[in-house]
C-alpha atoms as one frame of an Amber mdcrd trajectory, in Angstrom:
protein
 -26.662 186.697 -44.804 -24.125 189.541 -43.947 -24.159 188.442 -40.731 -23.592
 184.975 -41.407 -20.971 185.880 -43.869 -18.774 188.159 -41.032 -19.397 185.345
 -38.605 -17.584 183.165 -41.064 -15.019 185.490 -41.913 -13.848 186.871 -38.122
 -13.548 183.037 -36.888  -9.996 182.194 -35.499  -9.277 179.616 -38.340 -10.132
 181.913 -41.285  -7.944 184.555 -39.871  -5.112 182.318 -39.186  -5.124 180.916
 -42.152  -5.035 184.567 -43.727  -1.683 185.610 -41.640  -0.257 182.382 -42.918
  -0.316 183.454 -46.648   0.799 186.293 -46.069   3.852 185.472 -43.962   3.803
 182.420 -46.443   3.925 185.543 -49.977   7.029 186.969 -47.454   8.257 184.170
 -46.652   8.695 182.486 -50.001  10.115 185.951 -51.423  13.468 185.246 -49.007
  13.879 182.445 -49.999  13.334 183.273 -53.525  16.323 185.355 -53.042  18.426
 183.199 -51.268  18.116 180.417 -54.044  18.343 183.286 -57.164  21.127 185.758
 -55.730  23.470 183.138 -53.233  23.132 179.707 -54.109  22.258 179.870 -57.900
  25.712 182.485 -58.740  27.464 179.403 -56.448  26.390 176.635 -58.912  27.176
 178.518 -61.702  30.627 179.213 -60.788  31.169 175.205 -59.544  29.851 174.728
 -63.160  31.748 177.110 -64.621  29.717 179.814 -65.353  27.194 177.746 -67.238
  23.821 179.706 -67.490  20.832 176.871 -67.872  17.897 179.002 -68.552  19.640
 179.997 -71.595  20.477 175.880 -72.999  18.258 174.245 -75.394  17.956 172.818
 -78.964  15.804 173.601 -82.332  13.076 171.208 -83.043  12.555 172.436 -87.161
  11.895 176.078 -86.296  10.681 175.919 -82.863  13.958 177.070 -80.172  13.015
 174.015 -77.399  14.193 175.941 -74.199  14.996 172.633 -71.984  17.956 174.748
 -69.756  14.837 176.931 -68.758  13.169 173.633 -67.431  16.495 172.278 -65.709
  17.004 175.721 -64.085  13.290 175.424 -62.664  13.969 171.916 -61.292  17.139
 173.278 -59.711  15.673 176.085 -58.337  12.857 173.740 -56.652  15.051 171.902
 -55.185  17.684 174.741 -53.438  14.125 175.081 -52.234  13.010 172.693 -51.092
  16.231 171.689 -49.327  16.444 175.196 -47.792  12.696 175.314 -46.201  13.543
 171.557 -44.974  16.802 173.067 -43.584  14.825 175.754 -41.573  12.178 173.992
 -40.520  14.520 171.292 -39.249  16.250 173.769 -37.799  12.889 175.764 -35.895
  11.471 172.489 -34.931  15.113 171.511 -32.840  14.572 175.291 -30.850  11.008
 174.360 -30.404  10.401 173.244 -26.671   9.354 169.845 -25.957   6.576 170.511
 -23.042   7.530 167.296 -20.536   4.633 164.523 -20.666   3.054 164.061 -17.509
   4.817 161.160 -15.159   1.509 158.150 -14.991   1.310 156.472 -11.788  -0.209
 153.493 -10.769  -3.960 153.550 -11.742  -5.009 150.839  -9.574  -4.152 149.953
  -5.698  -5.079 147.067  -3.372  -7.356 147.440  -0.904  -5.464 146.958   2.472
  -8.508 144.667   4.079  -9.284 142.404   1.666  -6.193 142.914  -1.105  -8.854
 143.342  -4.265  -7.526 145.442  -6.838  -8.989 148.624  -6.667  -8.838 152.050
  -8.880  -6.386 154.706  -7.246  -9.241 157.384  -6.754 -11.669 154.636  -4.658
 -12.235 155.437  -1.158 -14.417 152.228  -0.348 -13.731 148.983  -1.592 -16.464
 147.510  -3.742 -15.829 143.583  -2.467 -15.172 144.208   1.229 -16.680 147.606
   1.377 -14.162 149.252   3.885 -13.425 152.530   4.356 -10.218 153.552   2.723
């Protein structure tokens, strides 16, 4: 069962999906910080200095906090946008690899003028040498 259990855990898809999270945990810490500390201080000084997280209203005694839920959804959304941004932006400096040109995949034999495939080096009507 150990053995089974390394075999499971040293194949190529396991372990690539491993580096993924954790360039994934590094990843999502940038842009974490590029949403809190850049683009959120923007907004709030287009806004004028408005601070969502702290906005909400009483319900009796309970203190709703509904700025803390608008500041999530904006903050999903600078995120979105920005990890659509980059990956737009990786995907354009990715290099296309050039499809192969197709040729013709049939010819005509020369004796008889049957269509024949490209890679045929008798004709199956007339049987001549090609």
């Amino acid at each position: 069962m150990l053995k089974e259990f390394r075999d499971f855990a040293m194949r190529g898809n396991v372990l690539d999906l491993a580096v993924a999270v954790i360039i994934g945990a590094a990843f999502s810490r940038i842009i974490t910080s590029l949403v809190n500390d850049v683009l959120m201080p923007l907004l709030g000084t287009i806004t004028g200095g408005v601070n969502f997280s702290e906005q909400g209203f009483y319900v009796g005694d309970v203190f709703v906090r509904s700025g803390a839920f608008v500041q999530s959804v904006i903050d999903f959304i600078l995120v979105a946008v920005v990890i659509f941004l980059l990956v737009r932006t990786i995907n354009r400096f990715k290099k296309e690899e050039p499809k192969p040109e197709e040729g013709p995949i049939t010819k005509d034999c020369p004796h008889c003028f049957t269509t024949i495939p490209i890679q045929a080096t008798r004709c199956p009507n007339c049987t001549s040498q090609l």
